[in-house]
N, C-alpha and C positions, 0 to 999 in steps of 0.2 A: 492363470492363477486361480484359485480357489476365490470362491465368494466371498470370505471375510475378509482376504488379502487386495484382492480389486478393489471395493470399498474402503479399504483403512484410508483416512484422512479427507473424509467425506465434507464439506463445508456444512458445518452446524449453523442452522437459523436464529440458531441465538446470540451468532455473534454478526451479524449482519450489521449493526451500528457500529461495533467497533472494528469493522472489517471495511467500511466507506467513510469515516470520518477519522484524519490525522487523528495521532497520536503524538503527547509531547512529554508522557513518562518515563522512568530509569528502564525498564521493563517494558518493552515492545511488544504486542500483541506475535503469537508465533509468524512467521516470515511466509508459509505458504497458504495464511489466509490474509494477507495483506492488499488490498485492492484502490486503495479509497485516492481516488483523482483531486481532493481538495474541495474546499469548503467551495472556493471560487469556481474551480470547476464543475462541479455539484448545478453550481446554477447557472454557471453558460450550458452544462448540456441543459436541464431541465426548459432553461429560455429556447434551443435551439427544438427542442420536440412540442415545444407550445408553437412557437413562431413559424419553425421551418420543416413541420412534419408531409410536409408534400414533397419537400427535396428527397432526389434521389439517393443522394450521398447520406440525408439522417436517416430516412426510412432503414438503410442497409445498417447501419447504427447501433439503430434502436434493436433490429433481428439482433446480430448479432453480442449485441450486449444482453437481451433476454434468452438466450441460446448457452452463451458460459454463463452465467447463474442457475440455469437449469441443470446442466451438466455438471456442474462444480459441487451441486448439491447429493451428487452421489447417492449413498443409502437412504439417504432423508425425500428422494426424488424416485416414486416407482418404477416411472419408465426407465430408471438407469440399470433394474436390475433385468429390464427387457433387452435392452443396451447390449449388458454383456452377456444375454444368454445368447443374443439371435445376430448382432451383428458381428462380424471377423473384425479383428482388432482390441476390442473394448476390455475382455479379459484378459489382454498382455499386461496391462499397464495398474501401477496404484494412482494414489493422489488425486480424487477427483477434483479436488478444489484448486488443482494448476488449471481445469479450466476456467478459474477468474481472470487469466491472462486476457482471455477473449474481452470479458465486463472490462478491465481495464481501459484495454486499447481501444474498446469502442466507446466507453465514457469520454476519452482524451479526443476520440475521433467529434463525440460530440460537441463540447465546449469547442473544439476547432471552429465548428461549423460557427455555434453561437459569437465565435469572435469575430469569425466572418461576415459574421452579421447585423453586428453592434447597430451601425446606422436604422435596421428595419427592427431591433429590438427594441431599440428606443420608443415607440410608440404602444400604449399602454403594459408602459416600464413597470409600474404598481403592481398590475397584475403578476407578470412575470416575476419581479423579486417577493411575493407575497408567498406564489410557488415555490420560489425556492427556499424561503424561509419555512414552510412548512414540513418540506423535506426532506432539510437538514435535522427541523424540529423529529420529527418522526426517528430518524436515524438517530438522533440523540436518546429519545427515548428506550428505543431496541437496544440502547448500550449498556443501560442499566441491568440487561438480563448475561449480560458477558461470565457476570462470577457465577453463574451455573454449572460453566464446563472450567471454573478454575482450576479442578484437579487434573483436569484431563490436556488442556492445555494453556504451554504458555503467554504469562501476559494476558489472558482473561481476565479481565476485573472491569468494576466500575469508574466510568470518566470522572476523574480528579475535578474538584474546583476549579483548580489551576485551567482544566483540560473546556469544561465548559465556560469561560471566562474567556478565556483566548479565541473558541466557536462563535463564542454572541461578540465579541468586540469584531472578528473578521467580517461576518456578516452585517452589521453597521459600516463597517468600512465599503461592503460592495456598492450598500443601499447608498451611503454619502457619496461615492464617487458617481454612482448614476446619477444622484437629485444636482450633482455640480455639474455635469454634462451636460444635463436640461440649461444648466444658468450661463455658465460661463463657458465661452465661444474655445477657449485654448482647452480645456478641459478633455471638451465633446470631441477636439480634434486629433489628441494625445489618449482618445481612450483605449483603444488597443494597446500600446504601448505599458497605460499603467496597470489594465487591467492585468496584462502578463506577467509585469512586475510584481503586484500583487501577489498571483499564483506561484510566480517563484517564489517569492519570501515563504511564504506559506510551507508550501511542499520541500524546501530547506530546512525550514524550521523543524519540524515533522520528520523527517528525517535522521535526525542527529539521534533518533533511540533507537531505528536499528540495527539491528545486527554487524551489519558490516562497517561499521565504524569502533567493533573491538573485535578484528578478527585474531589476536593474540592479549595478549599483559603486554606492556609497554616498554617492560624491563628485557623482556627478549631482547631488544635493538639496544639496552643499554649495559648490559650488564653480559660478565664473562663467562661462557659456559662449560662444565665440567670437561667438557670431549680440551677443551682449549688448555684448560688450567694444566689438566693432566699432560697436553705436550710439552706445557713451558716448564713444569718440572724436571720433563724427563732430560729437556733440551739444556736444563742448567746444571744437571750433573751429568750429563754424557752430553757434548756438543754433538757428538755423530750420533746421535741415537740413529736407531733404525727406522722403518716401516711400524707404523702404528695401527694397531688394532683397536678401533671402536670398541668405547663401553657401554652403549644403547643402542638400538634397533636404528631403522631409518626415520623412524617416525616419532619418538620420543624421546627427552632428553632427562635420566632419572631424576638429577635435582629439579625437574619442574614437576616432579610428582609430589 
């Protein structure tokens, strides 16, 4: 492919907050810069690279989460145009920013770790939730530069009230489940369980703006379509009607233009 076509949809740095922290607007940030593991998980990995950065399994982690963000960064990243000049493969392909699949899977791979871990986390808990509050803090802040590339892409915009309300209430809720764990014995012993809980509601929640939860209009499944109407007419004045010939393509149906 040509250099501006390998490059098209390079990961812009300016949406790096809004590309790692849910989203709970009508308008989802576009779908192929979508990464963000949850507030909760945010801070199990960030706990498991503080706590557990000699394990093998984070070390491979952390590579590989630093690895798709570099790559994903595409034009905005030099070495990617070294990438596609020198290495076989790199100029087949668009979309640099699919590789945040990597940052994904290795973020989830790390919060893994940090659940794994809870019991050795526990021990100066403060610190670790202080990091993670500062690095959600930071990603919040990066979000505010999202309406830069508004024109360019969708769902660009600044975090809603709504949106940092919901951020700072989750993260109290981490910090409170930790400081109950310390107190109370059932708590500390059900904390995996809530803490997943948690990250489920969460990443549910979050979920419900995008995309694929209006992959048509809703009237499609309820309502009658032209190709239909036109047979029961034909069928009510010639019961034998013939062989029908389609009035639209395979892919669209005119009255939903």
């Amino acid at each position: 492919l040509p250099f501006i076509e390998a490059l098209s949809f390079s990961f812009r740095p300016t949406l790096l907050g809004r590309a790692f922290l849910p989203q709970y607007t009508d308008v989802a940030l576009f779908s192929e810069f979508v990464a963000y593991p949850g507030i909760v998980g945010l801070m199990l990995a960030i706990a498991a690279i503080i706590k557990c950065r000699n394990d093998r399994h984070a070390q491979g982690m952390i590579f590989l989460a630093a690895a798709g963000l570099l790559l994903a960064l595409g034009g905005y990243n030099p070495a990617y145009w070294v990438l596609i000049k020198v290495v076989p493969g790199f100029q087949l392909f668009r979309v640099p920013a699919r590789w945040l699949a990597l940052t994904a899977f290795a973020c989830a791979g790390l919060a893994g770790v940090g659940l794994n871990n809870l019991p050795l986390l526990k021990t100066d808990s403060w610190r670790r939730e202080l990091w993670g509050i500062v690095l959600v803090a930071a990603f919040a802040g990066l979000a505010f530069l999202a309406p830069l590339e508004a024109n360019e892409v969708l769902g660009a915009s600044a975090p809603s009230t709504i949106e940092l309300a919901v951020w700072g209430i989750t993260i109290l809720a981490i910090a409170g489940l930790t400081y109950m764990a310390s107190r109370i014995a059932w708590i500390s012993q059900r904390m995996h369980l809530l803490a997943l809980g948690l990250l489920f509601a969460e990443l549910f929640a979050a979920s419900l703006s995008l995309p694929f939860n209006d992959l048509s209009t809703p009237t499609i499944w309820r309502s009658q379509r032209p190709a239909i109407t036109a047979l029961l007419a034909a069928q009510n004045h010639n019961p034998t009607a013939g062989r029908f010939l389609s009035l639209s393509d395979t892919f669209f149906d005119p009255g939903d233009l």
